[in-house]
N, C-alpha and C positions, 0 to 999 in steps of 0.2 A: 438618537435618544434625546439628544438637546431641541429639535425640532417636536418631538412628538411632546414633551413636555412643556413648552408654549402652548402648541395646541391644547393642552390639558386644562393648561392656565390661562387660558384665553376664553376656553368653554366654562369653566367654572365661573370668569368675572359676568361673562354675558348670559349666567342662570341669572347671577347674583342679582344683576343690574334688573332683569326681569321680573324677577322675584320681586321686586319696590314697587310694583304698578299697583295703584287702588286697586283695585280689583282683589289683591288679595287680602284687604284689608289691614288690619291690625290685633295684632297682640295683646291680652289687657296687660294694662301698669295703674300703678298711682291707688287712687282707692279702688278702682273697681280691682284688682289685683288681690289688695288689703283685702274685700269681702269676700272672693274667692279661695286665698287662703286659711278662712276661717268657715269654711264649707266643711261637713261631716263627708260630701262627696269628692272630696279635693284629696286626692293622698300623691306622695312619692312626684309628683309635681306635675299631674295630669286629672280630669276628674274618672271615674271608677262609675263602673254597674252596680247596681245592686248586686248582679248574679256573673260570675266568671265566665264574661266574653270573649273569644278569641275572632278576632273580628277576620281572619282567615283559618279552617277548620285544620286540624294539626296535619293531614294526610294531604293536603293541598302541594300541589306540584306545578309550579309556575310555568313549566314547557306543555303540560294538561292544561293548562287556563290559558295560553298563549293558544293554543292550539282550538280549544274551544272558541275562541277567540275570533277567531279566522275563519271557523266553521260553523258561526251563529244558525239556528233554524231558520229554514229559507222562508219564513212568515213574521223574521226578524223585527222588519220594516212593512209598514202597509201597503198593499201593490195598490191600492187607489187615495185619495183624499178623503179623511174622516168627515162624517158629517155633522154639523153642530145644526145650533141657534143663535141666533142676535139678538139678544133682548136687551134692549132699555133697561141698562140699568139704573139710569139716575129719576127714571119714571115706576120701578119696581115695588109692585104695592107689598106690602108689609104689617097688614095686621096681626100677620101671624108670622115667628121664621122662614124666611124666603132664603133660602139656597144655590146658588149658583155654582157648578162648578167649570174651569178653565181647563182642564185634562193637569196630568200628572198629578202634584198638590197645592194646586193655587185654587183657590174659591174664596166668595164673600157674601158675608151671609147680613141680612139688613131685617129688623125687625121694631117698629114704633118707634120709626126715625130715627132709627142707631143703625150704622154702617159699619162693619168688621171683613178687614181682606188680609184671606191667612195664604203667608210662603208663595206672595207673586212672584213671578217670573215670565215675563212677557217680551224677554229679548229675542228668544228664537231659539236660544241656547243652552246645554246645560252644564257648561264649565265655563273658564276664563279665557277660551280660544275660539275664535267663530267657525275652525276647521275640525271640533269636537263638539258629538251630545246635540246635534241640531234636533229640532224640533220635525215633528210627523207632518205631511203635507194636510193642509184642513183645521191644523188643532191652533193656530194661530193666530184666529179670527179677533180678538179680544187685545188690547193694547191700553196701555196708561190712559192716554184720552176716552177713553168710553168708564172710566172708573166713575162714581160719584167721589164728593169728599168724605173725608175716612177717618171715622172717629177714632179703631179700636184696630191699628196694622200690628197683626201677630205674628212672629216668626218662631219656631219650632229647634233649629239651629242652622249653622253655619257653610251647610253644603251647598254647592250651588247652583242645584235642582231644587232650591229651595230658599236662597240665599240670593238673590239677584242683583249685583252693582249697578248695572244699566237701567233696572226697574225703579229700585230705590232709589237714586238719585233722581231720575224722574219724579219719583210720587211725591216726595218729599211738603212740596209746597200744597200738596193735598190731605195730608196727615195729620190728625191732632195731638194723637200717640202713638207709640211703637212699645211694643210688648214682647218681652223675649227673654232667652237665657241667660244663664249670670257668663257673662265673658262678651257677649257676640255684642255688649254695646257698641266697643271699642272700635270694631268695623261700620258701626252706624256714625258713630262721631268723627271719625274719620272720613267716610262720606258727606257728610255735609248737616247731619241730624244732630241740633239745638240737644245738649245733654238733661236739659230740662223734662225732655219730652222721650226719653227713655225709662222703660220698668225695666228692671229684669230682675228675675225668679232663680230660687235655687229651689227643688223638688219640694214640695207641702207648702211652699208658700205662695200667698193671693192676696188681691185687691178687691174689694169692692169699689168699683168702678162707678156704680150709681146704689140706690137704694134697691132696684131691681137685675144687676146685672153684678157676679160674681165671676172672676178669674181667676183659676188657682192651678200653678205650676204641678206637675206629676209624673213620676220616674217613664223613661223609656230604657229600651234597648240599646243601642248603638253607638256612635262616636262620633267625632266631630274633627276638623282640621279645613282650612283652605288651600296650606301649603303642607310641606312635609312633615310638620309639627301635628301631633295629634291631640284630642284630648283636652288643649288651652281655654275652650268654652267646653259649656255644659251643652246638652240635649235635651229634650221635654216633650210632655204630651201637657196637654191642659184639661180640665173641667170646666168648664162654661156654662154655669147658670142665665140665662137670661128670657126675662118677663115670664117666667113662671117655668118654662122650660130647661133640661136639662140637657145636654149636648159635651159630647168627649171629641175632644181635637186633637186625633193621634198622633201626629209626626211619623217621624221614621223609627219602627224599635221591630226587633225580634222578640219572638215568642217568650214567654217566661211570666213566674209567680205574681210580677206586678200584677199582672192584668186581675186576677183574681183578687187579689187585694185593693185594687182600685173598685173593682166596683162591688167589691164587702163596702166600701168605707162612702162611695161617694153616688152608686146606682141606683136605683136604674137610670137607665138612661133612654130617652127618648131617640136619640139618630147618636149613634157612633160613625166618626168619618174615619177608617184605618186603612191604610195604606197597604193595597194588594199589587205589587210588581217588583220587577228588578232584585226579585229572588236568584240566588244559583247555588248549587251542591255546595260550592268551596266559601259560601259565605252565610250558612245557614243561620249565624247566631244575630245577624243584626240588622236581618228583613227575613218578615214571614212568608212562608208558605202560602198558598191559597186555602188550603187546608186548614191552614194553623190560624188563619185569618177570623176564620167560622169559628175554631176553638175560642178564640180571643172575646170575640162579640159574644160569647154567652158569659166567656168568665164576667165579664162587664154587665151582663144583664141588661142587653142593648136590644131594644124595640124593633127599629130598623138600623140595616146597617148601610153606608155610600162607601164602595170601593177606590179608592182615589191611588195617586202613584201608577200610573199607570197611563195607556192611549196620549204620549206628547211625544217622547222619549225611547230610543231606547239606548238604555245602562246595564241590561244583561242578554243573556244570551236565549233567553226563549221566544217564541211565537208573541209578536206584541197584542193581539186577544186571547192569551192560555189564560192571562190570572182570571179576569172574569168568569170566562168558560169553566177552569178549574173549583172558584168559589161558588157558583153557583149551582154547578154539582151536589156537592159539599152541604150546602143551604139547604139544597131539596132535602137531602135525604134527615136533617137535623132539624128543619122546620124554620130555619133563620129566612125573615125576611131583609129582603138586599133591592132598593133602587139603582136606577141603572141608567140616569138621564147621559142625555147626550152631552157636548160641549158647549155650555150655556143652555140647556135646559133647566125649570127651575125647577127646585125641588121645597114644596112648602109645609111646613112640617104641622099634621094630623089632618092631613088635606092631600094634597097632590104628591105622589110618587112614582113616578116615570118608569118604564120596566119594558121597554122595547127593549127587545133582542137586533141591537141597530152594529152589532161590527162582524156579523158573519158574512167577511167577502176577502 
């Protein structure tokens, strides 16, 4: 007994001690804490949905999800390397929104010589282990050195398909600002990022950035934590006005009212980028469906939509081309048009939109 009890206490000091590595950032304190606590989305000492998420569905049976688990669809993982593009980025003309995306949800988008790179991750990885969440063979063409400098680094929240330590500390010396959630400064300052050179947004609130280019923070779905803490930063989606165009930068959110009410208040919109993957039965409330993807892009009143979240990763247990295949389904029969560039194909907006049918293999 007294031996197994060591052991107990010996695995607890070596979480603990692990638990401290940057990577899992930090905790807000001090003001930015102060501003959090004075959030209408901040209650009971975590921030809150709009709509009652249970971010696992009540019927969910962890020996069923363990089990799932194990028995991922055998189209889990791509049996060849994805195919992309290399494009010049720091040569990428830009009269008009120019679109890039990296697979999962990294992209940057460059228009009238203003550079914006939302939720890079370009380690390989999508947690804080290199033996978890690797990256798809092919989809990793794209690295910090091929970045231009980067006026407008946007982050959506804290997860770390989305959240990159390796990345950001990289770009760092690249960035003129960082744009994000009210909490996820604290892991930016923490990393090595000048507090000067942090926004962060609680839901309805924006910046104008220039005369021609607006920011503005807007509810999502889902949750947020690095470690076992949940909840300590906020989530977001954005509106992004820029040079004359309208554009929604979804983040990661399940289905739900906001979407309708975002685009009563802020649509139409020319390209919504929303996030179709890493769906599964036991976690329906806080990623959508492919189905519900297509519902989503009309409540918005979206033009075209780019499916992103997707082809890097995988983080759940379906076929890693279902979402695609599944939304475009969906699109046909509703009339939603949806681009479909490759990895670093560009997408330039009321101009070029990509729509190869390029992952049926």
């Amino acid at each position: 007994m007294f031996i197994t009890l060591l052991i107990l206490i010996g695995l607890a000091g070596a979480t603990l001690i692990f638990m401290q590595q940057a990577v899992f950032g930090s905790n807000p304190t001090t003001t930015r804490l102060q501003r959090i606590e004075h959030s209408p989305n901040y209650r009971d000492g975590v921030f809150q949905n709009l709509e009652k998420t249970a971010v696992m569905r009540e019927e969910a049976s962890y020996m069923t999800m363990m089990n799932d688990f194990f028995h991922k669809d055998k189209n889990n993982i791509p049996p060849l390397p994805l195919p992309s593009v290399k494009t010049d980025l720091k040569a990428l003309p830009d009269d008009k929104p120019t679109i890039v995306w990296f697979g999962h949800s990294s992209y940057l988008i460059k228009s009238k010589g203003v550079t914006l790179l939302i939720d890079p991750v370009f380690s390989g990885n999508a947690s804080p282990v290199s033996f978890f969440g690797g990256s798809f063979a092919g989809s990793d063409v794209y690295d910090v050195d091929d970045m231009p400098n980067i006026d407008m680094l946007i982050l959506s929240h804290d997860h770390y398909d989305h959240l990159d330590y390796k990345t950001i500390t990289k770009l760092i010396p690249k960035v003129k600002k960082f744009y994000t959630a009210l909490g996820v400064g604290a892991h930016l300052e923490r990393w090595g990022v000048p507090a000067n050179q942090i926004v962060e947004f609680d839901w309805s609130e924006g910046q104008a950035v220039s005369s021609d280019i607006h920011l503005t923070a807007v509810p999502a779905r889902h949750f947020s934590g690095r470690s076992f803490a949940r909840g300590k930063t906020l989530w977001t989606a954005y509106v992004l006005k820029l040079h004359g165009y309208n554009l929604f930068l979804g983040g990661d959110s399940g289905y739900g009212n906001h979407f309708q009410e975002i685009g009563d208040k802020y649509g139409p919109f020319d390209l919504a980028i929303l996030e179709c993957g890493q769906y599964g039965r036991d976690w329906p409330n806080i990623h959508m469906f492919p189905e519900e993807v297509a519902v989503a892009a009309q409540d918005l009143r979206a033009r075209t939509v780019l499916p992103v979240h997707w082809a890097k990763f995988s983080l759940a247990m379906h076929a890693w081309n279902e979402p695609i295949q599944r939304l475009l389904k969906k699109a046909n029969e509703v009339g939603l048009d949806v681009a479909t560039p490759k990895i670093g194909e560009p997408i330039v907006l009321n101009s070029t939109y990509p729509r190869t049918v390029w992952w049926n293999f």
